[in-house]
C-alpha positions in Angstrom: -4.4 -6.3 -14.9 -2.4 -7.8 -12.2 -4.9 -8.7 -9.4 -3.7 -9.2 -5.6 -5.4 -9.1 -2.0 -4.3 -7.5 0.8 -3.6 -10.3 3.5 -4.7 -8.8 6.9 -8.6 -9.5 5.7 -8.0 -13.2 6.7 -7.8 -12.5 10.3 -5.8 -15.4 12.1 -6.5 -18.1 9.0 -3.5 -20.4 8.5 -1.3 -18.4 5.8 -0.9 -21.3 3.3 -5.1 -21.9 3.6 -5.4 -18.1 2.7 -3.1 -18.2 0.1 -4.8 -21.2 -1.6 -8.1 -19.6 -1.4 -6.3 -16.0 -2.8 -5.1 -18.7 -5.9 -8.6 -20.1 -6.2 -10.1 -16.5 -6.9 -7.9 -16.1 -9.8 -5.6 -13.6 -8.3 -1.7 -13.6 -8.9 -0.4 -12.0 -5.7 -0.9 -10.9 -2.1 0.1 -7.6 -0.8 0.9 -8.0 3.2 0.8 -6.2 6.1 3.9 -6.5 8.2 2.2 -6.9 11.6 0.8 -10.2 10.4 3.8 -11.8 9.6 7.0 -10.5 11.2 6.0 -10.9 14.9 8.0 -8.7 17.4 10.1 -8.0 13.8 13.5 -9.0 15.8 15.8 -10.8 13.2 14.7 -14.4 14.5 11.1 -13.3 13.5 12.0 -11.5 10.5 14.1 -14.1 9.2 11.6 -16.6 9.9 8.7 -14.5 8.4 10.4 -14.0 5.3 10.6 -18.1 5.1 6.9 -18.2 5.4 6.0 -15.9 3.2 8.2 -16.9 0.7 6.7 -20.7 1.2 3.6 -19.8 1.1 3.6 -17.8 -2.4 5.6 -20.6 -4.4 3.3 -23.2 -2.9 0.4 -21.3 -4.0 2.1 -19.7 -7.4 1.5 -16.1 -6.6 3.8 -13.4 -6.4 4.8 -10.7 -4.0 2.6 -7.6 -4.7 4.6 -5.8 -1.7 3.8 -4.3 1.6 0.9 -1.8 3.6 0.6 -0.5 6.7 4.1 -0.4 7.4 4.3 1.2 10.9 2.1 -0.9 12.6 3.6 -0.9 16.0 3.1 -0.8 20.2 5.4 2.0 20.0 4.7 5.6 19.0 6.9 6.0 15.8 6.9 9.4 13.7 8.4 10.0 10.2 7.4 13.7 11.2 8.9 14.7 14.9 11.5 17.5 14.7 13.8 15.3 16.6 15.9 13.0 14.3 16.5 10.7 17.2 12.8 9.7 17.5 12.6 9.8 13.5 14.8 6.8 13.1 13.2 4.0 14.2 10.3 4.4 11.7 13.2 5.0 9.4 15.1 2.1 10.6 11.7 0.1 10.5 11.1 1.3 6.7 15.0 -0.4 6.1 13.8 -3.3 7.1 11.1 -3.7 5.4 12.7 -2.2 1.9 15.4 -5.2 2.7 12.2 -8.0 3.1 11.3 -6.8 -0.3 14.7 -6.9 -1.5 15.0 -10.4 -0.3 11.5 -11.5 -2.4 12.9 -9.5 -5.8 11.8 -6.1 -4.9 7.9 -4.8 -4.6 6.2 -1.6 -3.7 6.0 -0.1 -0.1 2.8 1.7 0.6 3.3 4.5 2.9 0.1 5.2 4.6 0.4 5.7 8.4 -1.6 8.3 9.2 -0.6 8.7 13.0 3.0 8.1 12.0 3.3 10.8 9.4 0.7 13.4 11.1 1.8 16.9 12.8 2.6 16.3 15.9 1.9 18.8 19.2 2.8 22.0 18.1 3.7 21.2 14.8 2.2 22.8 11.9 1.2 20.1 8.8 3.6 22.4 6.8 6.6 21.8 9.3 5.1 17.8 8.9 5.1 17.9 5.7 9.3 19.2 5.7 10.6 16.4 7.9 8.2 13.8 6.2 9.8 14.2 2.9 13.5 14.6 4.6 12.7 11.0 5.5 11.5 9.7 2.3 14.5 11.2 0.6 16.9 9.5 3.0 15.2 6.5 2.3 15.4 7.3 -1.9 18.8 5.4 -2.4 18.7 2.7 -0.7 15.1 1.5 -1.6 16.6 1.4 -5.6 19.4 -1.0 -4.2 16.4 -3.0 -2.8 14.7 -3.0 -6.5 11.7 -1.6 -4.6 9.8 1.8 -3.8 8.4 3.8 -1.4 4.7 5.1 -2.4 3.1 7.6 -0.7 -0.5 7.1 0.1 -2.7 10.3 -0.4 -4.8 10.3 2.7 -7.9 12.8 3.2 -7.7 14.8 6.2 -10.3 12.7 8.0 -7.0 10.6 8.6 -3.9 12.8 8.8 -3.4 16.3 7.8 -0.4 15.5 6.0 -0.5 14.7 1.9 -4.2 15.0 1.8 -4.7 14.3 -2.8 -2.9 13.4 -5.2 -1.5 17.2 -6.3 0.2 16.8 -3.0 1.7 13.4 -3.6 3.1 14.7 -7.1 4.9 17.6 -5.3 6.8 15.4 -2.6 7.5 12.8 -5.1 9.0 15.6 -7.5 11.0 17.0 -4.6 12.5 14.0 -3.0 13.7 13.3 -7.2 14.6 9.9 -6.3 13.3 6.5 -8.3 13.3 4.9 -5.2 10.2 7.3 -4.1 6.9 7.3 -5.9 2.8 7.6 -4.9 0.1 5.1 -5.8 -4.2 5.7 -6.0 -6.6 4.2 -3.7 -10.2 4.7 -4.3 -11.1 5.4 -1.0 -9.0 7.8 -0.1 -10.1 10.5 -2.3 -12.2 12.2 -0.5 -10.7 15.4 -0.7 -10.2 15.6 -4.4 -12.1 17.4 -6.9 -12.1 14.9 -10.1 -13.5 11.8 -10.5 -11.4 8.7 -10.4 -10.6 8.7 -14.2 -10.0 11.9 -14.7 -7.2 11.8 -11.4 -5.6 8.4 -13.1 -4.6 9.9 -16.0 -4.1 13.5 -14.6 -1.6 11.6 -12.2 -0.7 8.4 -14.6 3.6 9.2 -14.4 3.4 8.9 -10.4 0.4 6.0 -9.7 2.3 2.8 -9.5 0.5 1.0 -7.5 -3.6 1.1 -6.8 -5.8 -0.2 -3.7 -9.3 -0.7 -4.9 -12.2 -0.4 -2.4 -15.6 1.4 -2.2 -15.5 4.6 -0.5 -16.6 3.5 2.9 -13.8 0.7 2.6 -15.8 -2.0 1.7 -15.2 -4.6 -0.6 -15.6 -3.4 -4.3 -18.8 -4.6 -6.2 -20.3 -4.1 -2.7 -21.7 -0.7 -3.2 -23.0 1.1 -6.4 -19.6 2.6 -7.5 -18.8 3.1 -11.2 -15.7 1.6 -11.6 -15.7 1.1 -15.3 -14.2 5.0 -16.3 -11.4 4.3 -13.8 -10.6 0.7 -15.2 -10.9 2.3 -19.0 -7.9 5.3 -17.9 -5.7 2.4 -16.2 -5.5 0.9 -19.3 -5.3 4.1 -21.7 -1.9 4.7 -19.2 -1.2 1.3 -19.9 -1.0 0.6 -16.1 1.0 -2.4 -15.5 1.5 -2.7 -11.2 -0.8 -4.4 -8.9 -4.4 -3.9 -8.6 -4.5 -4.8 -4.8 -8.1 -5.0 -2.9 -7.6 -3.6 0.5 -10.7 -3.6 2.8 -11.7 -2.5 6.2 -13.4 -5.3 7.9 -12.9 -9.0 8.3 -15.3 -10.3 6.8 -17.1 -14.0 8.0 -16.4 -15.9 4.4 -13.7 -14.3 3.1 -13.4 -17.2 0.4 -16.7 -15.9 -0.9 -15.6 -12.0 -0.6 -12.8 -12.3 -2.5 -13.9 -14.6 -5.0 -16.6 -12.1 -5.9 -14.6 -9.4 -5.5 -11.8 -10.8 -8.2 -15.2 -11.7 -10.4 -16.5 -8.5 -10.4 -13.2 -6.7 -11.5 -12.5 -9.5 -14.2 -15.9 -8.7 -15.1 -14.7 -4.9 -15.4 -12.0 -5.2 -17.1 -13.4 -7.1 -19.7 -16.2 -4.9 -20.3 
């Protein structure tokens, strides 16, 4: 398994002293959240962020493992709004970011974004769902030229009412047909799925290419009294072989001793 963390769990820590301690727990990438490293995202901050991050990885000899919560912003973006005109700058902040990962080799883009991709006033999740995948398929093309992907994140409809499992997922993937547009698993965003997690890996193995692993009230795994072992045993019967990213939802205090465990207990996993 390729092992990675997802960056924004360090808070305000100095990115090379994160990075050093992501090395020291034995992973081999970190996936990041743009908000933490492109600033205001103008080119000047762009350009520069790119130059950090890519400093920061060869320093530390980890790889990209790609990008999450992508439309982070002050401004209200929507994927979903009936007017094109206040469509594109999500899609214009999606190029961007496809071009970032172009610029480090290519990696995944995991498209999340609840408020950015959920009805809005007077829009049924239906007329949502129609202009969300005329996005992602003008997006298709031009994230293959960026040797990257777009995954959609199932979300349950606690969070958005838009792409609620992984059925749904497999549909919009199928009809945007584009390699440049695939879905990923995270484990705590399957609330409103019927099977367990094993049984949804390898129902769903041709369109999970990336996976987020948490506990189901977004804690750090190994933290709770999940049963990660059947889900670990169908990633490899799929021969799974993208990043294994832990995304959490707090910061915690020692994040050195978080993620070190964290890494140790899925080590532990996969060996077993």
């Amino acid at each position: 398994m390729n092992y990675a963390l997802c960056n924004e769990l360090f808070g305000g820590m100095e990115p090379g002293e994160a990075a050093r301690l992501v090395n020291e727990a034995g992973c081999d990438g970190i996936e990041f959240a743009p908000y933490t490293v492109f600033g205001s995202f103008s080119p000047a901050d762009v350009r520069a962020g790119l130059g950090n991050i890519k400093k920061t990885l060869r320093d530390n000899a980890l790889e990209f493992a790609g990008f999450h919560w992508l439309l982070v912003d002050s401004r209200p973006l929507s994927l979903v709004s009936p007017d094109r005109a206040l469509r594109q700058p999500a899609l214009d902040r999606l190029r961007l970011l496809l071009s970032a990962a172009g610029e480090m080799g290519g990696g995944p883009l995991i498209l999340g974004s609840p408020k950015q991709r959920g009805s809005v006033p007077g829009q049924t999740a239906e007329e949502a769902k129609k202009y969300l995948l005329e996005s992602l398929v003008s997006l298709g093309d031009f994230a293959v030229s960026r040797n990257s992907r777009i995954l959609l994140e199932a979300l349950d409809h606690n969070q958005c009412d838009t792409v609620n499992t992984l059925e749904e997922s497999l549909e919009m993937v199928k009809a945007a047909g584009s390699p440049g547009i695939s879905a990923m698993f995270d484990f705590h965003n399957t609330g409103d799925e019927k099977e367990s997690w094993d049984a949804l890996i390898r129902r769903y193995r041709d369109i999970i290419a990336h996976v987020h692993i948490n506990e189901m009230n977004g804690d750090v795994p190994g933290s709770g009294s999940s049963d990660y072992v059947p889900a670990f045993k169908a990633l490899k019967e799929i021969s799974f072989n993208g990043w294994v990213s832990v995304e959490i939802f707090n910061q915690p205090e020692n994040p050195a001793r978080v993620i070190g465990g964290a890494v140790a207990f899925m080590r532990g996993i996969e060996a077993a």
